[in-house]
N, C-alpha and C positions, 0 to 999 in steps of 0.2 A: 605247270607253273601257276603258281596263284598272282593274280596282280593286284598291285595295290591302286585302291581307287583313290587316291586322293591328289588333288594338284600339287606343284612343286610352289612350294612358298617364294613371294615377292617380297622385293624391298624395294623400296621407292625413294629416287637419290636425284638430286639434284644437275650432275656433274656432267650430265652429257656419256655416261658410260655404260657400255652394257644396254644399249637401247633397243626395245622391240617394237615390229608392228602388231598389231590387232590387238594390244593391249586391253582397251576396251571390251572386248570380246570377252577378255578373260573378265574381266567383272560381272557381264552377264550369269559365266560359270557360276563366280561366287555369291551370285546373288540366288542364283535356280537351289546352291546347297542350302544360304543362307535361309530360305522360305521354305524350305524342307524340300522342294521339286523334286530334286534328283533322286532322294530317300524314299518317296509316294511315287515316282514311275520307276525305277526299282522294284517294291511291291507288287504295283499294277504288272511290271511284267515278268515277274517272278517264276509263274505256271507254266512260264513258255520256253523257260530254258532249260535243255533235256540234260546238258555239259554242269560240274559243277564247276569249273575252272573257266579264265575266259573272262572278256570284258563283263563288265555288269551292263544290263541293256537298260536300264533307267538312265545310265549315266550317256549310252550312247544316245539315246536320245534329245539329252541336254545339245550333247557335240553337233547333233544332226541341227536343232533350232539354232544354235549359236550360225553356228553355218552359215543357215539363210540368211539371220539378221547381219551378217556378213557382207551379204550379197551375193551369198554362192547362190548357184543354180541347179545346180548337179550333183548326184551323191558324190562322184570323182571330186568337185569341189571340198569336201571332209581332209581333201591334201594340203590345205592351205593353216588350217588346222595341228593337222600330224606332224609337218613341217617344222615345227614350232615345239618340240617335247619340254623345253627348259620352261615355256611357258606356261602350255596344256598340259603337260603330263603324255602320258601313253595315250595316245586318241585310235580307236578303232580303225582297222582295215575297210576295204570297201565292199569284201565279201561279208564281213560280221555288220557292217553297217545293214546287206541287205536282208542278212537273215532276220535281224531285229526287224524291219520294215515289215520283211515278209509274214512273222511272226501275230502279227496286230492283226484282231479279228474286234469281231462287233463286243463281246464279253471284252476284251482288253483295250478295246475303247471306251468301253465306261466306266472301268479303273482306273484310265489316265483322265479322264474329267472329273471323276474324283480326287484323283492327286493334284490337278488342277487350281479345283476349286478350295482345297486346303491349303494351299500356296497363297489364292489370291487373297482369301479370308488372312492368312497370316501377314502379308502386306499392308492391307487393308487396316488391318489390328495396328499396326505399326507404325501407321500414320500415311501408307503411301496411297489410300482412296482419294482419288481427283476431286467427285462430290454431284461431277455430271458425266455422260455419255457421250459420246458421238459415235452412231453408226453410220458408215459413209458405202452406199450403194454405188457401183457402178456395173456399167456394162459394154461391152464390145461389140460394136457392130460385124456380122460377119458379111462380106461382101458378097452376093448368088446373083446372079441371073434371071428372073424370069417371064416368061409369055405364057405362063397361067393366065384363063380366063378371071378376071374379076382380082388379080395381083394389082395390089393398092403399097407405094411404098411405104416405109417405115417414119418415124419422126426424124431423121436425117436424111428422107429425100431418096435412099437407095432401096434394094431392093435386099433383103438377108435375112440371118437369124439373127434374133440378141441371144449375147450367151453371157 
């Protein structure tokens, strides 16, 4: 069976009817197709799928980012997602989610930062460049124990790894 990759068209009404949650999410979607994303990791994972039938794994990987910025945590979280077809459309299973995962090696990771960085240039192009950066470092204390000789704590006083 071949599937069609395209979302199920919205219409946006005033009325109180027909109301869904994670609607925003679904914008994300149309923003990943709108900047070509979905169409560039597509490509980028093109080599990797042996099946020619079957989700397309560019577009699971849109589903898999939406996710997160979701708030999911969990591939199982992708149900939250799937739940929703009239919204998303057909959203991958959680075994084709991990094939796709599975899939990704060091060569098809430098295709998806390629399709990446053709998305962000097309945004960019579009007027969506900020103009400045912020990288925001953090790190977590891990809590350890020790009576090493010459064990000196950490800048918060405890004794652990930063990770």
């Amino acid at each position: 069976m071949q599937r069609n990759s395209t979302r199920p068209r919205l219409s946006v009404t005033g009325d109180g009817k027909n109301v869904v949650a994670h609607v925003g999410c679904r914008l994300l979607c149309d923003l990943a197709d709108a900047l070509g994303l979905t169409g560039g990791l597509s490509v980028a994972m093109a080599p990797t799928k042996q099946r020619r039938r079957g989700h397309d794994r560019g577009r699971v990987l849109v589903d898999l980012a939406v996710m997160l910025a979701d708030g999911g945590e969990t591939i199982s979280d992708l149900a939250v997602l799937r739940d929703q077809p009239r919204l998303f459309g057909e959203v991958a299973s959680l075994a084709t989610a991990w094939r796709t995962l599975e899939a990704v090696d060091d060569d098809v990771l430098d295709r998806i930062a390629t399709a990446r960085a053709h998305a962000r240039a097309a945004a960019w192009a579009a007027g969506a460049d900020p103009g400045f950066y912020v990288i925001d470092l953090d790190a977590t204390l891990i809590t350890a124990h020790s009576e090493k000789e010459q064990a000196a704590p950490t800048y918060k006083r405890g004794f652990g790894f930063i990770r």
